[in-house]
C-alpha positions as CSV (number, residue, x, y, z in Angstrom):
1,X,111.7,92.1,52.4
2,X,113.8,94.3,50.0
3,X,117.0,95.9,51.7
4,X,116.8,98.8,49.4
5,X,114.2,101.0,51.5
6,X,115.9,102.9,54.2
7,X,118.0,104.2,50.6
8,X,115.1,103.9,48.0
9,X,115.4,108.2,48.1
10,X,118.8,107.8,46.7
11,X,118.0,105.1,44.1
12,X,115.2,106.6,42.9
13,X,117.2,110.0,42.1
14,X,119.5,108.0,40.8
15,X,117.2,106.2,38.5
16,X,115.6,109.6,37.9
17,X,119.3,111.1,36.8
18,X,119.8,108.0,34.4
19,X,116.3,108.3,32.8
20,X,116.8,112.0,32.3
21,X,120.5,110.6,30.2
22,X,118.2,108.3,28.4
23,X,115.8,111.2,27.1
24,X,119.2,113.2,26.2
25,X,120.1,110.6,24.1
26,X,116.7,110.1,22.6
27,X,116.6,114.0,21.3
28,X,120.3,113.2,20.5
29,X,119.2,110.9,18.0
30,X,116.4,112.9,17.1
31,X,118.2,116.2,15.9
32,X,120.9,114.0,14.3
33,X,123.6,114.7,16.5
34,X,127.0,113.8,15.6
35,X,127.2,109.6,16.3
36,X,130.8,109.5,18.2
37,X,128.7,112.5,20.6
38,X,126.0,110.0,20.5
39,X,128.5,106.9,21.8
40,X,130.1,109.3,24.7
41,X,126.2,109.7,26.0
42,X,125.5,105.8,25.8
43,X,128.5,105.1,27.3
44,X,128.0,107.4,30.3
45,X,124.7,106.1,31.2
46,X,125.9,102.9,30.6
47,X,128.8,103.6,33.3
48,X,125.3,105.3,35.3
49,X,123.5,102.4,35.5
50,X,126.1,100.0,36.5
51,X,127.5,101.9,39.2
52,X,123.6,101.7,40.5
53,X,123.1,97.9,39.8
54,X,126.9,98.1,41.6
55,X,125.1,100.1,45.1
56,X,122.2,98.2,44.8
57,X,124.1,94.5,44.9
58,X,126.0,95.9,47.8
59,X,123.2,96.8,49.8
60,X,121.6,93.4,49.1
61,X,125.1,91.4,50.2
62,X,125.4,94.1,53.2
63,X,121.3,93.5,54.2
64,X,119.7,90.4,53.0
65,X,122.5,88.5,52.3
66,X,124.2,88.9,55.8
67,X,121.0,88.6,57.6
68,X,120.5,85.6,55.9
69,X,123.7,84.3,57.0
70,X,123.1,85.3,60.2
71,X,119.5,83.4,60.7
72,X,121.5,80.3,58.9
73,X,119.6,77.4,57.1
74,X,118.6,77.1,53.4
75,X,118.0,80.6,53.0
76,X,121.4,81.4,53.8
77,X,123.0,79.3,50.8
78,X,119.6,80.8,48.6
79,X,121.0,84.0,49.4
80,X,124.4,83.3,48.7
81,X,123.5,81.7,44.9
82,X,121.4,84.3,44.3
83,X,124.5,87.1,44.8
84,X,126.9,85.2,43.0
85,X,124.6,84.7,40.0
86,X,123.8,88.4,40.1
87,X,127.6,89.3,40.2
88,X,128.3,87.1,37.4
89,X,125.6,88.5,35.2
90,X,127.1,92.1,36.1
91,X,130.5,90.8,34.9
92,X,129.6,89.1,31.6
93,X,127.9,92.5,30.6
């Protein structure tokens, strides 16, 4: 079950807010804006989306992970792995 629902309002305007920085940078490139204007865009949606992957791994840790935890056996440890790998993939980019 996915632990985002009781927030998917707030993700999704979130998602919709980066996708809208996505299209600004798209017409940016289109009317030839200045490149270093360019690179502040990109790295403010860059900052956008990680601060959602950020919410969205701490709802998973505070919801499936705990519960998981909680209920004990395999899928605890699954759970667990499946965190840390996602943390570390958040780190290394």
């Amino acid at each position: 079950m996915a632990s985002h629902s009781p927030h998917k309002d707030d993700f999704r305007k979130r998602l919709r807010r980066i996708e809208g920085q996505i299209r600004g940078l798209q017409r940016m490139v289109e009317q030839d804006t200045y490149c270093i204007d360019v690179l502040t865009q990109v790295s403010a949606a860059s900052r956008a989306l990680q601060s959602f992957a950020l919410r969205l791994l701490d709802e998973h840790i505070e919801c499936c992970v705990r519960d998981a935890v909680a209920e004990g056996g395999q899928q605890a440890g699954t759970r667990v792995r499946e965190a840390n790998q996602a943390i570390a993939r958040l780190v290394r980019s």
